[in-house]
TORDODREN-186532 format. One record per residue (C-alpha): residue number from 0; residue in three letters; x, y, z. Coordinates in Angstrom, 1 decimal, padded with zeros to 4 digits. Example, Ala and Ser with C-alpha at 12.3 -4.5 7.8 and 13.67 -1.06 7.14 Angstrom:
<nodes>
0:ALA:012.3:-004.5:007.8
1:SER:013.7:-001.1:007.1
</nodes>
This chain:
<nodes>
0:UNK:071.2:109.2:087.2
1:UNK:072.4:106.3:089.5
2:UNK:076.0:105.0:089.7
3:UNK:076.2:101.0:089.6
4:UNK:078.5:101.8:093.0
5:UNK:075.6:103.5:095.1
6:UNK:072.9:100.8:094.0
7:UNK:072.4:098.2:096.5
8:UNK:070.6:094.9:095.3
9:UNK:071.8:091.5:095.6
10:UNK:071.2:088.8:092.4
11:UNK:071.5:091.2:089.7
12:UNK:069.6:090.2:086.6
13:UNK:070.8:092.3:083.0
14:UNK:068.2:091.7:079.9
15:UNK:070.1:094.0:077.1
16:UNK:067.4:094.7:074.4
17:UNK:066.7:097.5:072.1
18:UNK:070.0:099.9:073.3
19:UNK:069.3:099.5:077.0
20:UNK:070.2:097.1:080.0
21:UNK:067.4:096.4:082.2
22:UNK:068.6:095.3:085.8
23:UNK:066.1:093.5:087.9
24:UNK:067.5:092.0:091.6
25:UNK:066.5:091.5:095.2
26:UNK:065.8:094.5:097.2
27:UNK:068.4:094.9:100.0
28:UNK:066.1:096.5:102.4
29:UNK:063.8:093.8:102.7
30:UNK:065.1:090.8:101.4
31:UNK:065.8:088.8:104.8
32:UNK:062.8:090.3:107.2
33:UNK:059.9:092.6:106.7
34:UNK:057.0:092.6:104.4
35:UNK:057.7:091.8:100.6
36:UNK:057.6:095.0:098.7
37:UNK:057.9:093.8:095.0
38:UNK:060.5:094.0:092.2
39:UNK:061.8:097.3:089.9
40:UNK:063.7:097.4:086.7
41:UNK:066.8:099.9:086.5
42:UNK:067.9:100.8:083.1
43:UNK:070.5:101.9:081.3
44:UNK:072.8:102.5:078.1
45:UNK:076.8:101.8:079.5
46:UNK:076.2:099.8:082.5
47:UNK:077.8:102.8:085.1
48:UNK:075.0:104.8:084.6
49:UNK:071.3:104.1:085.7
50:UNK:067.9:105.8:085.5
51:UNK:065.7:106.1:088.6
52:UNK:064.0:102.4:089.1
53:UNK:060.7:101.5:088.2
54:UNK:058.3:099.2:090.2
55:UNK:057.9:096.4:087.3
56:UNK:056.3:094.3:090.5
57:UNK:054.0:095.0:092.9
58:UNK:051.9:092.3:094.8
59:UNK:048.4:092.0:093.9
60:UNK:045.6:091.8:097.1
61:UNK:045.5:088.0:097.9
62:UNK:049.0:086.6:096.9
63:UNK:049.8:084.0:098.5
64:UNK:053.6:085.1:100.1
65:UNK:054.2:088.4:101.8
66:UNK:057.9:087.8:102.5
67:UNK:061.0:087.0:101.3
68:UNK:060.7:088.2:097.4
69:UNK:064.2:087.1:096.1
70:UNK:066.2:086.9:092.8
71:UNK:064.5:088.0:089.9
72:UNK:064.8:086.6:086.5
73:UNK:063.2:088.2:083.1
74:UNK:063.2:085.6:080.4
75:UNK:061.6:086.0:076.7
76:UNK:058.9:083.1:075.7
77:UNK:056.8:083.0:073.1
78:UNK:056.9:086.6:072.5
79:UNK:056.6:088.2:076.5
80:UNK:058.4:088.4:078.9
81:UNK:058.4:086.5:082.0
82:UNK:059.6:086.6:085.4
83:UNK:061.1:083.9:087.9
84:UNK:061.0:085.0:091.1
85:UNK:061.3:083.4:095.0
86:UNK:058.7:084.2:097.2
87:UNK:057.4:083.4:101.0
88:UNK:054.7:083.3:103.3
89:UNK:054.9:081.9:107.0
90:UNK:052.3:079.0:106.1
91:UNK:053.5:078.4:102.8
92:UNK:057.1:077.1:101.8
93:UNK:059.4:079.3:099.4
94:UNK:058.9:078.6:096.1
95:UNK:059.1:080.1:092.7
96:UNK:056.7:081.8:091.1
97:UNK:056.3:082.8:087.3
98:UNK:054.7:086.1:086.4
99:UNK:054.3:087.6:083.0
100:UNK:054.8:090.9:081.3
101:UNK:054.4:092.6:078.0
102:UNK:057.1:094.9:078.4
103:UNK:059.9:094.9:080.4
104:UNK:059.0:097.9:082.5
105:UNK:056.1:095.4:083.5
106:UNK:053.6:095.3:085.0
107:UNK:054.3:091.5:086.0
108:UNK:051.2:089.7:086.9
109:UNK:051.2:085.9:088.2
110:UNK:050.5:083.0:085.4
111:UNK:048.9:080.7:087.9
112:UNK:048.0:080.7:091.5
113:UNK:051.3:080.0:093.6
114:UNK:054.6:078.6:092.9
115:UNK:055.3:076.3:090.1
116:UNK:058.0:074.3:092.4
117:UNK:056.5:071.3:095.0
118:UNK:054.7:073.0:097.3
119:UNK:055.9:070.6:100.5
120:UNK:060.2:072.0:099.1
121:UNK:061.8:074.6:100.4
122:UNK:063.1:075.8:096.9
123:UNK:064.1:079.0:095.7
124:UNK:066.3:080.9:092.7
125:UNK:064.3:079.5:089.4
126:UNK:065.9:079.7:086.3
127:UNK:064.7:079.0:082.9
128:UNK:065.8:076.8:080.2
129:UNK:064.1:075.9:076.7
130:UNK:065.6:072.6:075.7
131:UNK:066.4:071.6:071.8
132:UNK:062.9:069.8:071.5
133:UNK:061.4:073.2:072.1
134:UNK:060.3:072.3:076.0
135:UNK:060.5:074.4:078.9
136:UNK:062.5:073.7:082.0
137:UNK:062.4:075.3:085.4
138:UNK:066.2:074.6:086.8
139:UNK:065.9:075.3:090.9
140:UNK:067.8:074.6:094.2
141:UNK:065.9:072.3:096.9
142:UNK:067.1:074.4:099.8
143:UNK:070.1:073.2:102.4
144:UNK:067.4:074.2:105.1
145:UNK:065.3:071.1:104.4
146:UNK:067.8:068.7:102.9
147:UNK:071.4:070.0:104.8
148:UNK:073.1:069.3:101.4
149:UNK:071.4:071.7:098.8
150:UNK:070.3:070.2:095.9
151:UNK:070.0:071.7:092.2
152:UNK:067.0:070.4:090.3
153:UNK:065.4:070.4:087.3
154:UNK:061.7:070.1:085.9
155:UNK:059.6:070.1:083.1
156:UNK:056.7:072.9:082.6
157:UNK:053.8:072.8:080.1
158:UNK:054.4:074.6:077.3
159:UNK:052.4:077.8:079.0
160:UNK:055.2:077.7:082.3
161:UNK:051.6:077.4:085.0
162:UNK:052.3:074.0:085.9
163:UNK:054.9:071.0:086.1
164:UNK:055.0:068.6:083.5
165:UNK:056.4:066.0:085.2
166:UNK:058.6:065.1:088.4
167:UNK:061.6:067.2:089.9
168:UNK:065.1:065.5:088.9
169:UNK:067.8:066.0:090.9
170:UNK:070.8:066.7:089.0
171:UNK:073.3:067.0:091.5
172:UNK:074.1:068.3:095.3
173:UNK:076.1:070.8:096.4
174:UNK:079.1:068.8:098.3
175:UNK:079.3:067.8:094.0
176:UNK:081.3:070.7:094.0
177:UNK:085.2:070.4:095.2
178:UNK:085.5:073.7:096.0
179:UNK:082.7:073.9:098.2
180:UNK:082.6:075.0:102.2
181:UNK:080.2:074.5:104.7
182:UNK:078.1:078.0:105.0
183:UNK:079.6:080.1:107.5
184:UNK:077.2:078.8:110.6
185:UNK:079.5:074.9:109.6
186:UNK:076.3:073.1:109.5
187:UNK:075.1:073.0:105.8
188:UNK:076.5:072.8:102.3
189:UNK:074.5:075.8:100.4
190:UNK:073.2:075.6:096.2
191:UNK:072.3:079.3:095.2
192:UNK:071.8:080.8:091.6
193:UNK:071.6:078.2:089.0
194:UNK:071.9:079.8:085.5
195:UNK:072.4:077.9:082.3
196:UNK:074.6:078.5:079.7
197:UNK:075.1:077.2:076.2
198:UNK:078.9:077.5:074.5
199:UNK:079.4:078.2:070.7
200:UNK:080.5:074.3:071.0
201:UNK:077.1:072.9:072.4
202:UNK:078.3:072.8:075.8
203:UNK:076.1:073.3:078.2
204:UNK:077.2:075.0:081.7
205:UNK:075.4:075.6:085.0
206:UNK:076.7:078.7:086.7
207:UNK:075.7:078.2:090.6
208:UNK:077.0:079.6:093.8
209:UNK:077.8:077.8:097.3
210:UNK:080.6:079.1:100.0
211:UNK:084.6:078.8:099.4
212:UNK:087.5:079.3:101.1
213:UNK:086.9:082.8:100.3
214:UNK:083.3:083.4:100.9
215:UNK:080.3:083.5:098.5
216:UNK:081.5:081.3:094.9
217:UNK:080.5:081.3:091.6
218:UNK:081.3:077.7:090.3
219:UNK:080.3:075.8:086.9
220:UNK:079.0:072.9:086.5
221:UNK:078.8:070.7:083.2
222:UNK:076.5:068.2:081.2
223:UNK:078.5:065.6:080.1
224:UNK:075.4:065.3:077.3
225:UNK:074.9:068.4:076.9
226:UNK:071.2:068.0:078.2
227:UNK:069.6:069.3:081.0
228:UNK:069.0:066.1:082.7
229:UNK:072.8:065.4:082.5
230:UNK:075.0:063.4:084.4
231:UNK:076.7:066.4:085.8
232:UNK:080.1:067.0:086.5
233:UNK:081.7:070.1:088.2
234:UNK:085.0:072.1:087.6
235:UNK:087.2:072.3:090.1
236:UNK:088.3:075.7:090.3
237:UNK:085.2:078.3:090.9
238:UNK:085.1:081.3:088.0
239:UNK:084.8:084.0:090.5
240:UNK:085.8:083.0:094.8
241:UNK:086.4:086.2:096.0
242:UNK:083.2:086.8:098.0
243:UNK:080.7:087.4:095.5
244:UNK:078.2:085.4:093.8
245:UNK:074.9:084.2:092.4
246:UNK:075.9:085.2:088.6
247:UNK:074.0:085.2:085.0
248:UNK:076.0:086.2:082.0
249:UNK:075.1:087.9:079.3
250:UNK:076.4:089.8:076.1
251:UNK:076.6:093.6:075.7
252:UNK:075.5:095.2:072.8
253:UNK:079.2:095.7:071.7
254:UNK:079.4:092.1:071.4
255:UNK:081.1:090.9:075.0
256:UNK:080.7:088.5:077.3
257:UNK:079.8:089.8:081.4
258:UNK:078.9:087.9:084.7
259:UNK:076.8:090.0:086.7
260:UNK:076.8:089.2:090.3
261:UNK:076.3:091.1:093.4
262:UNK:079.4:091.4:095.9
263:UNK:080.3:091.7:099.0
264:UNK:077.3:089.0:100.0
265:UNK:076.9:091.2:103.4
266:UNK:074.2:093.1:103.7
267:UNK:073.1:096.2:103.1
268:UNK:076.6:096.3:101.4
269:UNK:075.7:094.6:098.0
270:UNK:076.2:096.3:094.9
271:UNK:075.9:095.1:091.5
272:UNK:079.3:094.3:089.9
273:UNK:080.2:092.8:086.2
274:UNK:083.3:090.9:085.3
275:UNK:084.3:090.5:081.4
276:UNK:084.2:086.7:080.2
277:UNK:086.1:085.0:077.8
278:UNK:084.7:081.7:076.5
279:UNK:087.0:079.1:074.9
280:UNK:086.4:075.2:074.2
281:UNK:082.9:075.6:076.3
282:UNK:084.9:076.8:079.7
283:UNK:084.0:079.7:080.8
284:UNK:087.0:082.2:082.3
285:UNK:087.8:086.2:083.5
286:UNK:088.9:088.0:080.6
287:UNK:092.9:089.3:081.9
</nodes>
């Protein structure tokens, strides 16, 4: 068995189902140079101790990136399972892709051929989100490298996630936020990690993470419709500013509320780490 402590991964990703916590996430070793390797799955019943990983993802011959294979997400639709995942390739701009699975211990196989996001963005970090009509959404960051001040989008999918169903909408930019710092090189405001959220009230939240005065941030921002398309307002204190970020709740099978995030944000130092929630009048805080 594996300690949370001695596994490195950044943008941990928990799915609890039947008695276990799966944990998918970015591979340290490779993530910023080097050839792609793929994704694994670790497992386990407490969240301290974990089972060797699996591979859940390996590239099939032809796929389009080779680098750059980022930040995860399993999501159940329609009765499998699939993944949202950033991917690169030195002609092609990142993007997410959506594979699909089965089982949770994969194997993941691609839906369509390349990303889902524009192909001319830099984008990265899908999420997904199933509105109340029943539609899909693909929630995703237009990258600070193209634009300088990152901006979260959001779009619509056919009902079978291979292809847009209609235009990106920007819901908001990161310099929104009034918590918000330059990234540590002072030249661009940064939108990492979108994941939604709905309250027992019908809130809806958009975790997301950008630089503080602290370092790496988990902020929230809200829909003041409680739509995906908004308008969009943002808190002004983030929910966790102490150099860790890019977070996804979910509840444990004794009935809590955890963020997962990965912190420190310096590599190879990145470990998986899970703060208790409390969630009150659709604002999400640390449990004391």
């Amino acid at each position: 068995m594996i300690k949370t402590a001695e596994i490195r991964i950044r943008d941990p990703f928990i799915v609890p189902d039947n008695g276990a916590y799966h944990m998918y996430g970015t591979k340290v070793q490779n993530c910023w140079s080097g050839p792609g390797q793929g994704f694994e799955v670790f497992t386990s019943a407490d969240l301290e101790n974990w089972e060797a990983p699996v591979m859940v993802f390996t590239p099939p011959k032809g796929f389009w990136a080779d680098r750059n294979f980022w930040a995860p997400e399993v999501h159940r639709y329609r009765g499998r399972w699939h993944m949202f995942a950033s991917f690169k390739s030195e002609t092609a701009c990142r993007g997410t892709q959506i594979l699909v699975s089965d089982s949770l211990k994969g194997p993941f196989a691609p839906i369509s051929d390349g990303p889902v996001t524009p192909r001319d963005w830099d984008c990265l970090d899908g999420t997904f989100f199933l509105d109340a009509e029943g539609n899909p959404w693909i929630v995703f960051c237009h990258e600070w490298t193209q634009i300088r001040d990152g901006g979260m989008c959001a779009m619509s999918l056919t009902p079978d996630l291979k292809a847009p169903a209609g235009e990106p909408i920007t819901l908001f930019h990161a310099s929104a936020a009034p918590w918000k710092r330059k990234d540590p090189d002072q030249k661009d405001f940064v939108t990492d990690g979108p994941f939604m959220h709905r309250c027992a009230n019908g809130a809806l939240l958009m975790l997301w993470s950008s630089f503080g005065d602290a370092g790496y941030a988990i902020g929230t921002a809200r829909s003041a419709t409680g739509k995906i398309t908004g308008p969009w307002t943002q808190d002004p204190v983030p929910i966790f500013a102490r150099d860790g970020g890019h977070g996804m709740v979910f509840k444990t099978f004794d009935g809590r509320l955890m963020l997962s995030i990965h912190a420190p944000n310096k590599s190879p130092d990145e470990k998986p780490f899970f703060v208790s929630l409390v969630e009150k009048d659709g604002r999400l805080t640390p449990a004391e």
